[in-house]
C-alpha angles and dihedrals in degrees: 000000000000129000114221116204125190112196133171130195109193117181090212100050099042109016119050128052116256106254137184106276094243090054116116117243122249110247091188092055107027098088126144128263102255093181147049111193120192108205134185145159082268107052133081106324086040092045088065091075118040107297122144098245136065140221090280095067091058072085101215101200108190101192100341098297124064123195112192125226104260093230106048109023089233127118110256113243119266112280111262120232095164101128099206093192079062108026091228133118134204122224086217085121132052116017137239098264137038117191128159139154107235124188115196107241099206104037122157117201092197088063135066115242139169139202145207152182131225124186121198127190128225112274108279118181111268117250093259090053086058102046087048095058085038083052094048079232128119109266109246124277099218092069140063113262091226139017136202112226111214144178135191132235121231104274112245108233122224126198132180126233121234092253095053101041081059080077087058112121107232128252115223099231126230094236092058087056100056088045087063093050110264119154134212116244108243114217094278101056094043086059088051097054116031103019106101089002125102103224124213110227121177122182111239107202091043089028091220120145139222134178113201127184115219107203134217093244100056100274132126113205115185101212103173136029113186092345093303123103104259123231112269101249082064083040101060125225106253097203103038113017116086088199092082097057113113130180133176122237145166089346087310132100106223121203130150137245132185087356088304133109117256122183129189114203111209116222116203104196105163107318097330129099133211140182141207130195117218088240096055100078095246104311127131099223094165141074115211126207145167 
């Protein structure tokens, strides 16, 4: 079963502000959309920790027809006509209107998902770009040159019948696990385990499978996905990318995703080890190995 979403993204309906007919337009503002993002529960932010698809399915469609780079799969950025030395900008690139029919590849009618649409617009200077050339003055260091302006569309919303969540693989509940007697590893025993070590985890319930390094020094690097070296933006940045900060904590490993907390609890039953994310409602959808 495949889920077919139309989705549309018009300058003129979502991202400019209604005026009097007689009102100048703004040159430095009116700048076409360069981009068209497909978004779900399952796409980039999502991908990070143990769902089936990858950044690619987050489908980035740039005027209708993207052509991947050859060597990394990924659709190459919007060209640029900001002239810094001007603060202007040309709509030579992108066009007035996106639209495209996308079909999830990889849906699933026994689980919820949602979807969504971003819009970007081709790059423009930012406004202190601008007030600096305005100003005859160097615009300042400590901000981006340009900017890309954005909105988002409403999510569409998926929900399963009864009949179809009944093909919905099971979930072994936390609460079963500590019934038959796991235990949840203290902070001790979590730096023992994980810190300087690169730990094994498979989704159970996707069975995809991830290997992450938790350094020494309070970072977290995903170096394989599946067996195959993830992109870097899966991958983290160890120097400059916050996101790949960790700390334990209270029995938990804390890290953080999309600006938000997000912590992983460790179960020790027998010599197995399993593993629930505080987003999941109390399952242990992961094994855990080393």
């Amino acid at each position: 079963m495949k889920k077919q979403i139309l989705l549309s993204a018009m300058l003129a309906a979502i991202l400019t502000i209604a005026r009097p007919a007689l009102a100048q337009e703004n040159p430095d503002r009116n700048a076409y959309l360069g981009e068209l993002h497909i978004h779900s529960n399952w796409s980039c932010d999502a991908y990070v920790f143990g769902t089936r698809l990858g950044p690619e399915d987050a489908t980035k469609y740039a005027m209708g027809q993207p052509v991947p780079d050859s060597a990394t799969g990924k659709v190459p950025p919007i060209r640029s006509t900001v002239d810094i030395s001007k603060g202007t900008y040309q709509n030579t690139t992108g066009s007035k209107e996106l639209k495209t029919v996308w079909t999830d590849p990889d849906f699933d009618p026994s689980l919820d998902a949602f979807y969504y649409a971003r819009a970007l617009l081709i790059p423009t200077p930012r406004w202190s770009t601008i007030q600096a050339v305005k100003l005859g003055v160097v615009p300042p260091e400590v901000v981006p040159l340009t900017v890309q302006d954005r909105a988002w569309s409403s999510p569409i919303w998926y929900t399963p019948s009864a009949e179809a969540r009944k093909a919905t693989k099971p979930g072994v509940p936390v609460a079963e696990l500590t019934q038959k007697g796991a235990v949840a590893l203290n902070d001790a025993q979590l730096k023992e385990t994980i810190v300087g070590k690169t730990v094994n985890v498979r989704n159970t319930i996707t069975g995809q499978r991830f290997e992450i390094l938790y350094g020494t020094g309070g970072q977290r690097l995903i170096t394989a996905v599946d067996g195959k070296a993830p992109t870097p933006e899966v991958m983290g940045d160890l120097m400059f990318d916050p996101e790949t900060e960790y700390k334990i904590q209270d029995g938990h490993i804390i890290t953080t995703i999309g600006g938000t907390p997000f912590d992983v609890i460790i179960y020790k039953l027998g010599d197995k080890y399993l593993a629930s994310r505080s987003d999941e409602y109390g399952y242990a959808n992961y094994e855990v190995e080393w």
